[in-house]
VEXMIDO-951045 format. One line per field, with one value per atom (N, C-alpha, C, O): atom name; x, y, z; residue number from 1. Coordinates in steps of 0.1 Angstrom, whole numbers, plus 5000, padded with zeros to 4 digits. Example, Ala and Ser with C-alpha at 12.3 -4.5 7.8 and 13.67 -1.06 7.14 Angstrom:
BEGIN
seke	[N:CA:C:O:N:CA:C:O]
px	[5132:5123:5132:5142:5128:5137:5129:5134]
py	[4943:4955:4967:4967:4978:4989:5000:5011]
pz	[5078:5078:5078:5085:5071:5071:5079:5080]
marba	[1:1:1:1:2:2:2:2]
***
This chain:
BEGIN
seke	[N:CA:C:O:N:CA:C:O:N:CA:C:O:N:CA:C:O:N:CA:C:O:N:CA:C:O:N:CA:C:O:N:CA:C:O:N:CA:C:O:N:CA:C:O:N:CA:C:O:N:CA:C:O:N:CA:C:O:N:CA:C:O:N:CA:C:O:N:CA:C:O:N:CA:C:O:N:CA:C:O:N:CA:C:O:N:CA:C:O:N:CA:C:O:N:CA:C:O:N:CA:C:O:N:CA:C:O:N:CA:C:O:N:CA:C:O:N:CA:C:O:N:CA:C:O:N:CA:C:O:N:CA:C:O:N:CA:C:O:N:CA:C:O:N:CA:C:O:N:CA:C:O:N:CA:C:O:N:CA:C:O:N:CA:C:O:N:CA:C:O:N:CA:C:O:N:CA:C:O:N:CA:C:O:N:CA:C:O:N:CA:C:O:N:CA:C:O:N:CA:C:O:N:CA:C:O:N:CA:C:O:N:CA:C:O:N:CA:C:O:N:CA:C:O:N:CA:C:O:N:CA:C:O:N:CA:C:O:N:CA:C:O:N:CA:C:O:N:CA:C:O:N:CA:C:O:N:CA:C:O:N:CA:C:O:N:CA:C:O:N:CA:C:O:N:CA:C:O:N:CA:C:O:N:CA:C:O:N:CA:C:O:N:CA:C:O:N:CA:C:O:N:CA:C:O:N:CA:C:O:N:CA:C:O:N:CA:C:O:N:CA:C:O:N:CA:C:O:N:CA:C:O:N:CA:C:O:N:CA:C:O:N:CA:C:O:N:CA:C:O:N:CA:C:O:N:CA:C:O:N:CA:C:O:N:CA:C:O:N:CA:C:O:N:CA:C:O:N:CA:C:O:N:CA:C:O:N:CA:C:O:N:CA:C:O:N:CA:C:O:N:CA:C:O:N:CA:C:O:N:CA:C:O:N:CA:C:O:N:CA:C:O:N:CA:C:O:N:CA:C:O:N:CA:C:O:N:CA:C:O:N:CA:C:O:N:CA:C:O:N:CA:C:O:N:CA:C:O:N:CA:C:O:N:CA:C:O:N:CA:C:O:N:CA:C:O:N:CA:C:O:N:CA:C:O:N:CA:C:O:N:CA:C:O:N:CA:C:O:N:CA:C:O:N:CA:C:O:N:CA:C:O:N:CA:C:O:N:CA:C:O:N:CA:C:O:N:CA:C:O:N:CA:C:O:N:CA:C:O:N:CA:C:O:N:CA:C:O:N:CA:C:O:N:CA:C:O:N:CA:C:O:N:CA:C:O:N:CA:C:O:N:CA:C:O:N:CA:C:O:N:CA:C:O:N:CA:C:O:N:CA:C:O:N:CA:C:O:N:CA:C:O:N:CA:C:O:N:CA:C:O:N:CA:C:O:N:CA:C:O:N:CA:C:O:N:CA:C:O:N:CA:C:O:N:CA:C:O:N:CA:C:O:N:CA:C:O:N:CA:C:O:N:CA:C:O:N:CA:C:O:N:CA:C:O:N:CA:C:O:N:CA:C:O:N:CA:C:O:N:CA:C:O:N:CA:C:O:N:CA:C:O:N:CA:C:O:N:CA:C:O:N:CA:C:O:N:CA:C:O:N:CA:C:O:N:CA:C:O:N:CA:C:O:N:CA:C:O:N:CA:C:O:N:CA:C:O:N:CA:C:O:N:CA:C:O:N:CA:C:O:N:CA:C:O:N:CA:C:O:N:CA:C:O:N:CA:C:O:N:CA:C:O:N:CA:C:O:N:CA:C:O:N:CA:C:O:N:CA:C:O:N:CA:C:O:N:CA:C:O:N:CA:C:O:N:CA:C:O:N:CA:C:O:N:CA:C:O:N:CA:C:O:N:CA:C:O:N:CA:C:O:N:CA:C:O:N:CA:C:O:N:CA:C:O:N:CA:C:O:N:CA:C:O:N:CA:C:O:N:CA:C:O:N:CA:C:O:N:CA:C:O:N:CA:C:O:N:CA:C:O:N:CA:C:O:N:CA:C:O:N:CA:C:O:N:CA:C:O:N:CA:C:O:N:CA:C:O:N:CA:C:O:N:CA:C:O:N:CA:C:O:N:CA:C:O:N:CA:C:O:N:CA:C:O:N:CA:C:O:N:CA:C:O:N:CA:C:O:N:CA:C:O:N:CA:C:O:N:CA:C:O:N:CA:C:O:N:CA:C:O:N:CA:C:O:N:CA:C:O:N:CA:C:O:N:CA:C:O:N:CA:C:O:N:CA:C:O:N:CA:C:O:N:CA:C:O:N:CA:C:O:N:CA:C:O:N:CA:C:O:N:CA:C:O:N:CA:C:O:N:CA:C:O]
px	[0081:0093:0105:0115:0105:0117:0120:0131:0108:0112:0114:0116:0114:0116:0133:0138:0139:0150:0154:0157:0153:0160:0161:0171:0148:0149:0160:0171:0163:0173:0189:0199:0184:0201:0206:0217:0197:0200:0203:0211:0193:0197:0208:0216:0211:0226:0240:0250:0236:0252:0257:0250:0266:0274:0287:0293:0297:0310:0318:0317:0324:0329:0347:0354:0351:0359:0367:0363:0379:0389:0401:0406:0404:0420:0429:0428:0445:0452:0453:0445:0462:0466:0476:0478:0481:0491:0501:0502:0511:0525:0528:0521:0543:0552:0544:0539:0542:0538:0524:0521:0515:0502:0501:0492:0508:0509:0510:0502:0523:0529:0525:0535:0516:0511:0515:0509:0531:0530:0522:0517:0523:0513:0526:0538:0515:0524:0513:0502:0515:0512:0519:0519:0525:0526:0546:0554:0547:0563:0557:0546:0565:0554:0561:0569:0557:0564:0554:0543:0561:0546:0542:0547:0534:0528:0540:0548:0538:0541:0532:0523:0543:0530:0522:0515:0520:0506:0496:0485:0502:0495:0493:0487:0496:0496:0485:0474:0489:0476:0460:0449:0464:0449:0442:0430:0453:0447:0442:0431:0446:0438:0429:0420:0424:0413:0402:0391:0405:0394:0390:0379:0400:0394:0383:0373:0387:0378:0364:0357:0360:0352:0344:0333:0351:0344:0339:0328:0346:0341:0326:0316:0326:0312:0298:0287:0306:0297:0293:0285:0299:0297:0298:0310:0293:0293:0295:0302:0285:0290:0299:0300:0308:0321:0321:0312:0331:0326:0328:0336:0320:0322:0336:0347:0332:0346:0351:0344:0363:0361:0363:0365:0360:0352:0361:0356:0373:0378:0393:0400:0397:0408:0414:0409:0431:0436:0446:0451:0450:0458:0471:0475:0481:0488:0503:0513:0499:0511:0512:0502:0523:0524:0520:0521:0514:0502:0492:0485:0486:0472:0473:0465:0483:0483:0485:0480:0492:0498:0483:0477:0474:0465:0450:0442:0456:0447:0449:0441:0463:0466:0458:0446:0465:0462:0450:0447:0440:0425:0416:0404:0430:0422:0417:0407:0420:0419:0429:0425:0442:0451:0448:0456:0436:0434:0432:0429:0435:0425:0435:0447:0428:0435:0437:0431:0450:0455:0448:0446:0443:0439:0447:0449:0453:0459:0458:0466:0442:0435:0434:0431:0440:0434:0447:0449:0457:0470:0462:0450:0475:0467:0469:0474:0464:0463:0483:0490:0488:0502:0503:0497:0511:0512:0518:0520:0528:0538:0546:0543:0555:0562:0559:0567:0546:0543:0547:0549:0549:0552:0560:0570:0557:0566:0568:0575:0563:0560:0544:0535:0543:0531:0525:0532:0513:0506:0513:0521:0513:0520:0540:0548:0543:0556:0559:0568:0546:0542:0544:0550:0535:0530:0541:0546:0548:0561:0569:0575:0569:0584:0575:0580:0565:0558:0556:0552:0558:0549:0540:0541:0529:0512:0508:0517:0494:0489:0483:0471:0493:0486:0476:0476:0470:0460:0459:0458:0458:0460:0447:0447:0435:0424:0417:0408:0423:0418:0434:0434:0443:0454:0455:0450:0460:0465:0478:0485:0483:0501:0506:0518:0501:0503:0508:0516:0505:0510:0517:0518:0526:0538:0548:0550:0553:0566:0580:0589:0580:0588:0605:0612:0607:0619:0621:0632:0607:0609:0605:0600:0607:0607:0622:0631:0622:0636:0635:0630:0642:0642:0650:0661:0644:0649:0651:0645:0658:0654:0644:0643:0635:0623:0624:0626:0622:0625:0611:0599:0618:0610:0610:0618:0604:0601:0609:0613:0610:0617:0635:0642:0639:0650:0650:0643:0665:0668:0655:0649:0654:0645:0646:0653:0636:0634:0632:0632:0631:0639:0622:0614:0620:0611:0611:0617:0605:0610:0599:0588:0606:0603:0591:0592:0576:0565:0557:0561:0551:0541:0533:0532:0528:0517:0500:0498:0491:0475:0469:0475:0459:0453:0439:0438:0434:0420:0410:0400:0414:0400:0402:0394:0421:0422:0419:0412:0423:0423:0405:0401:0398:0380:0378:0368:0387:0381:0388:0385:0398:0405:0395:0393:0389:0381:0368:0362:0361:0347:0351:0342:0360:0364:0365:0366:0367:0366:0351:0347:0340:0329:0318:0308:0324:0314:0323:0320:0335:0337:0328:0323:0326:0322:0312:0306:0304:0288:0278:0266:0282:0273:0271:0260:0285:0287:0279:0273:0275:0271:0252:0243:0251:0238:0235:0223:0239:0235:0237:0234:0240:0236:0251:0252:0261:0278:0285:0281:0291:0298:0310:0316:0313:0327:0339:0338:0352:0357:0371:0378:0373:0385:0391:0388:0404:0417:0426:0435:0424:0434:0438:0442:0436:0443:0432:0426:0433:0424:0416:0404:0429:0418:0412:0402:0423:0421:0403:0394:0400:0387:0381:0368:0384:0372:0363:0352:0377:0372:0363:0351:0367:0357:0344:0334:0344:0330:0323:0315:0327:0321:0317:0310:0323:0320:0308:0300:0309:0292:0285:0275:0286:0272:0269:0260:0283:0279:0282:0277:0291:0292:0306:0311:0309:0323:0330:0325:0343:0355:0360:0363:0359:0362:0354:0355:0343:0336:0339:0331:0352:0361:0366:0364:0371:0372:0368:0373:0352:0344:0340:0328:0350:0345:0359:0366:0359:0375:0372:0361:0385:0384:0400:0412:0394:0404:0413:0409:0428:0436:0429:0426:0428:0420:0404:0400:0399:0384:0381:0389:0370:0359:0345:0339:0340:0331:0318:0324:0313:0301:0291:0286:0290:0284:0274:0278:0262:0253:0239:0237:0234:0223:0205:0199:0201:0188:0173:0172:0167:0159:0158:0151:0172:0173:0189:0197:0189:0202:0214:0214:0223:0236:0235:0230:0238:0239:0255:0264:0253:0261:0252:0241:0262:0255:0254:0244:0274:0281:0294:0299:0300:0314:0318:0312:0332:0346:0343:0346:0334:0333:0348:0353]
py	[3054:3058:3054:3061:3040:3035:3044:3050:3048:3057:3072:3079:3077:3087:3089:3096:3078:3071:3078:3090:3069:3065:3082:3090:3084:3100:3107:3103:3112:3121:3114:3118:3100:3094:3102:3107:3101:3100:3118:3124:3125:3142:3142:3151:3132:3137:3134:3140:3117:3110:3115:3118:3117:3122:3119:3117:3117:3113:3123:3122:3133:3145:3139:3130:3146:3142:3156:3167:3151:3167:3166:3155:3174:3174:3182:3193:3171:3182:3194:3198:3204:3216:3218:3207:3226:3228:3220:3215:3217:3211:3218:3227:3215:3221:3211:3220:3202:3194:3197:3197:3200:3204:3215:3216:3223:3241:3238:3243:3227:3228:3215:3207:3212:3202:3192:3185:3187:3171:3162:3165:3150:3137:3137:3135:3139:3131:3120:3124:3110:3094:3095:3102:3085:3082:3089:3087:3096:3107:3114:3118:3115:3116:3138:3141:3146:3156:3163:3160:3174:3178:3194:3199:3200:3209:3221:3222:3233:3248:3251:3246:3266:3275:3282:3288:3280:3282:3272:3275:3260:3249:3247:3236:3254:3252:3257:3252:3275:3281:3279:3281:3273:3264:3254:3251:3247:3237:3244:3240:3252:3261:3264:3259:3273:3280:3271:3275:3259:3249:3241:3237:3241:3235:3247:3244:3261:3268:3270:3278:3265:3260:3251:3254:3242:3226:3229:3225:3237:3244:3250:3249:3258:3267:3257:3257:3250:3241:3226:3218:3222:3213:3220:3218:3225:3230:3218:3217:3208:3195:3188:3179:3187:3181:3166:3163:3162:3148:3138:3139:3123:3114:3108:3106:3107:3098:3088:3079:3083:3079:3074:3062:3087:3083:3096:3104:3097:3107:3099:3094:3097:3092:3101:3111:3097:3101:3093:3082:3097:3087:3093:3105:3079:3079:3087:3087:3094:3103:3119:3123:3128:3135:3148:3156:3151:3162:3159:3169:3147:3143:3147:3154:3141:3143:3158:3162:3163:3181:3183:3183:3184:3187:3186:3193:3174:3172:3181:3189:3176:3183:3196:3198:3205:3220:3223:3230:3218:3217:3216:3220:3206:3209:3192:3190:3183:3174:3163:3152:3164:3159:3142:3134:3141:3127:3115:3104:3122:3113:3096:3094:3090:3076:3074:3078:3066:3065:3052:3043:3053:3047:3044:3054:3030:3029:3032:3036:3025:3026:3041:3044:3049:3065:3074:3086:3058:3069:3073:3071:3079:3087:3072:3062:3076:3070:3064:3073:3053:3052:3053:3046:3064:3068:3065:3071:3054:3047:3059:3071:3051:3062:3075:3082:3079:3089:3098:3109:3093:3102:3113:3111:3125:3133:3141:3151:3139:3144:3149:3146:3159:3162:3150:3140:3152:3146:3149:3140:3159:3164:3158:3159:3154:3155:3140:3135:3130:3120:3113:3104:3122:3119:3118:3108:3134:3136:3126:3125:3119:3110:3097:3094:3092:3078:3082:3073:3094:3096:3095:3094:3096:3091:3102:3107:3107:3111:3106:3107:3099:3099:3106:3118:3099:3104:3095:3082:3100:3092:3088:3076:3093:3086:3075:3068:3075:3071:3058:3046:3066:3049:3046:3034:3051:3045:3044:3043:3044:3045:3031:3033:3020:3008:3007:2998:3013:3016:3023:3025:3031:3037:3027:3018:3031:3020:3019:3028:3008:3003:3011:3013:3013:3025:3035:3038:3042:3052:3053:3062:3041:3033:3035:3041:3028:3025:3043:3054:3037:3051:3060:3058:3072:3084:3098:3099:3108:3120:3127:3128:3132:3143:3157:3159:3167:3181:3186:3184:3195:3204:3219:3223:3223:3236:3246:3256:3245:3257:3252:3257:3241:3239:3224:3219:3220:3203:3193:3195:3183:3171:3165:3168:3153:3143:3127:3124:3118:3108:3097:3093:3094:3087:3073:3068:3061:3049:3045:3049:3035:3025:3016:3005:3023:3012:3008:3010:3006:3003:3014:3025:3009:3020:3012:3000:3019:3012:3014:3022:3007:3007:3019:3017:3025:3030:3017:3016:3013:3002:2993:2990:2992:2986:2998:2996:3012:3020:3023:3025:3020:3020:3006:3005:2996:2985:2986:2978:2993:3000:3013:3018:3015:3028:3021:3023:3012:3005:2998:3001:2992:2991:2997:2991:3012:3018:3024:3027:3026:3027:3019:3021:3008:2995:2994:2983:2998:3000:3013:3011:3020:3034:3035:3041:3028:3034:3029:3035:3017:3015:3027:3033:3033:3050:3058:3066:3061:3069:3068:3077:3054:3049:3052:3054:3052:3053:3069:3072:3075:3092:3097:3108:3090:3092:3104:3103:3111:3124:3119:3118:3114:3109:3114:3106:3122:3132:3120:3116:3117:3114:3125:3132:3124:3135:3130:3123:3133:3126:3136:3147:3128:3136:3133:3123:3145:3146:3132:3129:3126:3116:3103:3097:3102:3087:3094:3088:3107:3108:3111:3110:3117:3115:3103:3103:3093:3079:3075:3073:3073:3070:3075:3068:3089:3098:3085:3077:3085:3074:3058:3050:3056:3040:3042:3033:3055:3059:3059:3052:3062:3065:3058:3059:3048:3037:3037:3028:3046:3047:3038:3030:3041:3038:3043:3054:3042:3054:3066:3078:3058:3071:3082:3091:3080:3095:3101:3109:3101:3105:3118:3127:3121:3127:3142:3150:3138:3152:3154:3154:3154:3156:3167:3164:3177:3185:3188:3192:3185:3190:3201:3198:3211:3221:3217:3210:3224:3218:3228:3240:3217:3220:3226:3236:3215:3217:3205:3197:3204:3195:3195:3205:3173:3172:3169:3167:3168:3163:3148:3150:3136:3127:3121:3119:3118:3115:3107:3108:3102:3092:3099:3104:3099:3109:3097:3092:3093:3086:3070:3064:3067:3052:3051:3042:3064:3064:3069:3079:3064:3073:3086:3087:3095:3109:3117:3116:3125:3140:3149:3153:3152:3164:3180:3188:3181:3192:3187:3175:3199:3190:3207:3217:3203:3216:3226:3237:3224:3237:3239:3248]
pz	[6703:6710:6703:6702:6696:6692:6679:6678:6667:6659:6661:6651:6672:6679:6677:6669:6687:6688:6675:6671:6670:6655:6651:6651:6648:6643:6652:6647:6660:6668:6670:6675:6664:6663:6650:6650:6642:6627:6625:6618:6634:6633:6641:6640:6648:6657:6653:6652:6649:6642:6628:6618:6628:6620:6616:6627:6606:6604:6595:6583:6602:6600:6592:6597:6580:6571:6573:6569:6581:6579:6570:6569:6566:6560:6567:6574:6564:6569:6566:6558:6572:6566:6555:6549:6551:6542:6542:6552:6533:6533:6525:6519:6523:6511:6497:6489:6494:6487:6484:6472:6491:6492:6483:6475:6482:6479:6466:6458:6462:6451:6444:6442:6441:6439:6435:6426:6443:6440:6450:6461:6443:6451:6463:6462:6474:6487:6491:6495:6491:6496:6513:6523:6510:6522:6528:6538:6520:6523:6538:6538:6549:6559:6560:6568:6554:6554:6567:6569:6573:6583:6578:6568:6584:6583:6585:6595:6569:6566:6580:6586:6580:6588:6585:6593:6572:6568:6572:6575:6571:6575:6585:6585:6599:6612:6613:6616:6610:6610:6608:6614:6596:6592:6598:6597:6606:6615:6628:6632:6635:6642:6639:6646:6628:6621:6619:6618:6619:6614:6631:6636:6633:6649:6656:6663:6653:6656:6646:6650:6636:6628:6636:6641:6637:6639:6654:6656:6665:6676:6675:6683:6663:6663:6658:6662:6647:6639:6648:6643:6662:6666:6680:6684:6688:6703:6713:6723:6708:6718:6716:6725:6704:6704:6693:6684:6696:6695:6703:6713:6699:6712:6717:6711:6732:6733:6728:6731:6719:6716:6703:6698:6696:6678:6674:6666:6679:6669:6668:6677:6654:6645:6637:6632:6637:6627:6620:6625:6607:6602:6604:6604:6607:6612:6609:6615:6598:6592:6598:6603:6598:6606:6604:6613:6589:6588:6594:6597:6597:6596:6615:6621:6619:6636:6642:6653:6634:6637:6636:6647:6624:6623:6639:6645:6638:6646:6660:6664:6666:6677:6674:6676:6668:6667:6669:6678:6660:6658:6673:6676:6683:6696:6696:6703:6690:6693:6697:6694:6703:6703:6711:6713:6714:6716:6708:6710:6697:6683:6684:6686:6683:6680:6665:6655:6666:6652:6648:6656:6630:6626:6614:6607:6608:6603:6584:6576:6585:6573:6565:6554:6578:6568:6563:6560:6563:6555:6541:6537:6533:6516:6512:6517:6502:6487:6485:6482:6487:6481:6466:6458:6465:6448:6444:6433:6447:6446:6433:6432:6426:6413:6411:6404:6418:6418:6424:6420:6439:6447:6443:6436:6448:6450:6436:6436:6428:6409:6411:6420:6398:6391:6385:6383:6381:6371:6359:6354:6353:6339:6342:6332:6351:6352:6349:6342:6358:6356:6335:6329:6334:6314:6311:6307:6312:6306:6304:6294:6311:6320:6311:6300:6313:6307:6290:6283:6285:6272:6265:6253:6271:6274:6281:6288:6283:6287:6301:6303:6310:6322:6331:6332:6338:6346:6360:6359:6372:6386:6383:6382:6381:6388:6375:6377:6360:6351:6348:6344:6352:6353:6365:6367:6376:6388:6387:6377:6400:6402:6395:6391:6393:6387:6379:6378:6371:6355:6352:6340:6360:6357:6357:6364:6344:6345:6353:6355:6357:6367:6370:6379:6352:6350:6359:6364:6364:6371:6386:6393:6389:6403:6408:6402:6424:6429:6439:6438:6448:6462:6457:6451:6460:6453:6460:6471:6455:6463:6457:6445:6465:6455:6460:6472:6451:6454:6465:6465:6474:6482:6474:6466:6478:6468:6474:6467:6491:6496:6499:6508:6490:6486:6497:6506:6487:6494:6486:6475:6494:6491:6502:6512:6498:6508:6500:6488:6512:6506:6506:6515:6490:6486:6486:6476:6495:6488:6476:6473:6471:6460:6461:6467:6453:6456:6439:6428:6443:6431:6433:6427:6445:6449:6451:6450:6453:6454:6439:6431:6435:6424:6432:6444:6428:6433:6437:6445:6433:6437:6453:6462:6452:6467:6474:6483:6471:6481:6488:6500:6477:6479:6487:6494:6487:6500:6510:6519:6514:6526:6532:6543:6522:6532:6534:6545:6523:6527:6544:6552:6548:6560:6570:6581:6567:6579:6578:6590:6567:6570:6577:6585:6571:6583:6593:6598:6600:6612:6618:6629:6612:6621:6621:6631:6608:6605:6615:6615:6625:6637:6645:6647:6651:6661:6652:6659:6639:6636:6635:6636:6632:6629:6651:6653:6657:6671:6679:6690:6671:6669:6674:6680:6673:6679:6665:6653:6669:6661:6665:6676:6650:6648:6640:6630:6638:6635:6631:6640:6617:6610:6603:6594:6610:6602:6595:6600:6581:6570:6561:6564:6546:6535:6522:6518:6517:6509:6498:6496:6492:6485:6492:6489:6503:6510:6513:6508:6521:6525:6515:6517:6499:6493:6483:6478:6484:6481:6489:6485:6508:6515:6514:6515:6512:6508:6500:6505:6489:6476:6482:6476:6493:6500:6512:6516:6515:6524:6515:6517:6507:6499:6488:6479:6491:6477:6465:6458:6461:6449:6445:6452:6434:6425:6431:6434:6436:6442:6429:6429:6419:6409:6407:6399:6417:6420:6428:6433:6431:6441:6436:6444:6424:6420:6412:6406:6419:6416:6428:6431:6439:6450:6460:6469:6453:6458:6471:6474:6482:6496:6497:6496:6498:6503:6515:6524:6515:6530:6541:6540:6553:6563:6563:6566:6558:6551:6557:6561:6557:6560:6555:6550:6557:6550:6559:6570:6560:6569:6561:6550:6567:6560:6573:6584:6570:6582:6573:6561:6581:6575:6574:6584:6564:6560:6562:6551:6568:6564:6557:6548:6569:6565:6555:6554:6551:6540:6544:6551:6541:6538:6528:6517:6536:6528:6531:6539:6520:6520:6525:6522:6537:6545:6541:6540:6538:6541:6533:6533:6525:6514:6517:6518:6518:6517:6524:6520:6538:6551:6549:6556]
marba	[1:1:1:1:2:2:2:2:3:3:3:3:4:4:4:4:5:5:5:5:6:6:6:6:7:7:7:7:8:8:8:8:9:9:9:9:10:10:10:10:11:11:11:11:12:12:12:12:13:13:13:13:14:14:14:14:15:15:15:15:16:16:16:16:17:17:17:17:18:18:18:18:19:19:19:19:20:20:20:20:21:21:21:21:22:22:22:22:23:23:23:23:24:24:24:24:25:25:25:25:26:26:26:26:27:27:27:27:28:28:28:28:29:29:29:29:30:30:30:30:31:31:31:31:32:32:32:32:33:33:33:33:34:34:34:34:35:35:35:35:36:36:36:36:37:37:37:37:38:38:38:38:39:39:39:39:40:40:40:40:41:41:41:41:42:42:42:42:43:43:43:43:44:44:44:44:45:45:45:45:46:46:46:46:47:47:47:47:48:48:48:48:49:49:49:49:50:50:50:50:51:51:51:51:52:52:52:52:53:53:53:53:54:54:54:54:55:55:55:55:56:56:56:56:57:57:57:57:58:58:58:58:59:59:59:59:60:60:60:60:61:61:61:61:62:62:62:62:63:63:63:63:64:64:64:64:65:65:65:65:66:66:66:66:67:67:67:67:68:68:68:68:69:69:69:69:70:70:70:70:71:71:71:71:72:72:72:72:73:73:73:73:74:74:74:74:75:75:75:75:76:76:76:76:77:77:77:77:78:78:78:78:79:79:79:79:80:80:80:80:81:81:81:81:82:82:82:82:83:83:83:83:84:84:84:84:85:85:85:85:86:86:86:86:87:87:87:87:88:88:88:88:89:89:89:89:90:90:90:90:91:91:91:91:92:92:92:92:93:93:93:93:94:94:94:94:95:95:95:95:96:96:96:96:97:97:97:97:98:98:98:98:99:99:99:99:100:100:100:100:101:101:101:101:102:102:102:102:103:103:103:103:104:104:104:104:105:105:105:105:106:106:106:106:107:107:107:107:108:108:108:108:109:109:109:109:110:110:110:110:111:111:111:111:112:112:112:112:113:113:113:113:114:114:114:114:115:115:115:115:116:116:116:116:117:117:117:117:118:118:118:118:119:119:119:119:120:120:120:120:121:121:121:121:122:122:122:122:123:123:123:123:124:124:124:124:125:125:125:125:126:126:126:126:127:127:127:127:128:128:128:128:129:129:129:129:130:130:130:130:131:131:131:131:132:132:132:132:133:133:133:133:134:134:134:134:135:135:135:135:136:136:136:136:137:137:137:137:138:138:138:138:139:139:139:139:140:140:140:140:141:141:141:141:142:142:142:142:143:143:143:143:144:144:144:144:145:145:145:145:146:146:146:146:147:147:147:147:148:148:148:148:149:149:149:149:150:150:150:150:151:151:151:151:152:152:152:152:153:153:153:153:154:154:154:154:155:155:155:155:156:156:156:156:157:157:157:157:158:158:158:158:159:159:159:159:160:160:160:160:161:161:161:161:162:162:162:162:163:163:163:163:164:164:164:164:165:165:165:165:166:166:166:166:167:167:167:167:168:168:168:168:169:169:169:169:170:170:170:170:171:171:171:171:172:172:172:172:173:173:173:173:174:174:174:174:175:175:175:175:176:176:176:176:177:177:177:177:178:178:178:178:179:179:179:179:180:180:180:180:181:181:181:181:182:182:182:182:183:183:183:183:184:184:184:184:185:185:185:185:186:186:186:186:187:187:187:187:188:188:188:188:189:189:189:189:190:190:190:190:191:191:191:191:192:192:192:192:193:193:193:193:194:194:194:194:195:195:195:195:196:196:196:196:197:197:197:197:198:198:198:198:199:199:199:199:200:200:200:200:201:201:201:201:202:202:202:202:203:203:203:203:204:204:204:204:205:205:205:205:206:206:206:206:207:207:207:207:208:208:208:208:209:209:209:209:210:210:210:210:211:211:211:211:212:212:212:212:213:213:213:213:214:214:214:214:215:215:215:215:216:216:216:216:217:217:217:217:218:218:218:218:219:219:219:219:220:220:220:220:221:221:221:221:222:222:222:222:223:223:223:223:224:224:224:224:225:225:225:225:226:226:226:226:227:227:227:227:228:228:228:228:229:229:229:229:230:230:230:230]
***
């Protein structure tokens, strides 16, 4: 009976990984960290569209309880729309701070340092401090917004910020609970890499579309990938 149990926890628990919807930033691919910009109406729409997703693909919902978001104001719009406007904020699931980065390309990034930078192979750390200090950064549908002055996370802190929210949750999930975090793309695909153990810099062969979702749940004792970029 007890492995019974176990079996129909393990087919039931689950920890569902959403992204926000669209931003201005999102579209036009600079790094937004923690710039709190909210959702295009493109991006509205998408968070609708996907709550009606997660509706078909989940009929029983999820638990009371076990649904989170981070605390920036795509990740919340998101959520609302999606049909989940109860989600508790969780603090751990802001993005990645890209400190110097913010608000720039990668290539805009290099340009400016004269090296071939790379976010997941340097980290925001290593931008030189020159191109630090609070700033305005361009919006694409005109104006800017107002950046402050960080270093930013190394990948490696940002992988023991999410290993923490996994051994927070992984009990609800190991007890058959469907649990539904609303964030931003890298912060959830490093965590992806701390379920399952890996390095976080496998983070980065792991692309999540805006307003997509991941499905992560336990196989026979293990942490698994269920489901990546529904």
């Amino acid at each position: 009976m007890a492995q019974f149990a176990s079996d129909e926890a393990e087919a039931r628990g689950c920890l569902v990984l959403l992204r926000h919807g669209e931003t201005e930033w999102s579209r036009s691919g600079q790094y937004t960290g923690r710039t709190d910009l909210p959702l295009v109406e493109q991006g509205r729409r998408q968070a609708v569209k996907v709550g009606l997703r997660l509706a078909r693909e989940f009929p029983e919902g999820f638990d009371e309880g076990c649904v989170f978001s981070s605390p920036l104001e795509r990740a919340r719009q998101t959520a609302s729309l999606a049909g989940f406007g109860q989600a508790a904020i969780l603090d751990a699931l802001a993005e990645w701070d890209y400190g110097r980065a913010e608000g720039r390309r990668e290539g805009e990034v290099a340009r400016l340092m004269g090296w071939s930078w790379k976010l997941w192979e340097d980290g925001p750390e290593t931008i030189d401090a020159r191109l630090g200090g609070d700033r305005e950064a361009p919006l694409p549908s005109g104006g800017s917004v107002s950046v402050r002055d960080s270093v930013g996370e190394s990948l490696e802190q940002v992988g023991v910020r999410t290993l923490a929210v996994v051994r927070q949750l992984q009990p609800m999930v190991e007890q058959g609970q469907r649990v539904l975090l609303v964030a931003h793309a890298h912060v959830l695909r490093i965590l992806a890499t701390q379920w399952l153990g890996l390095d976080p810099s496998a983070a980065r062969l792991l692309r999540m579309s805006t307003a997509h979702y991941g499905v992560l749940g336990r196989y026979k004792g293990d942490n698994v990938l269920k489901r990546w970029n529904c």
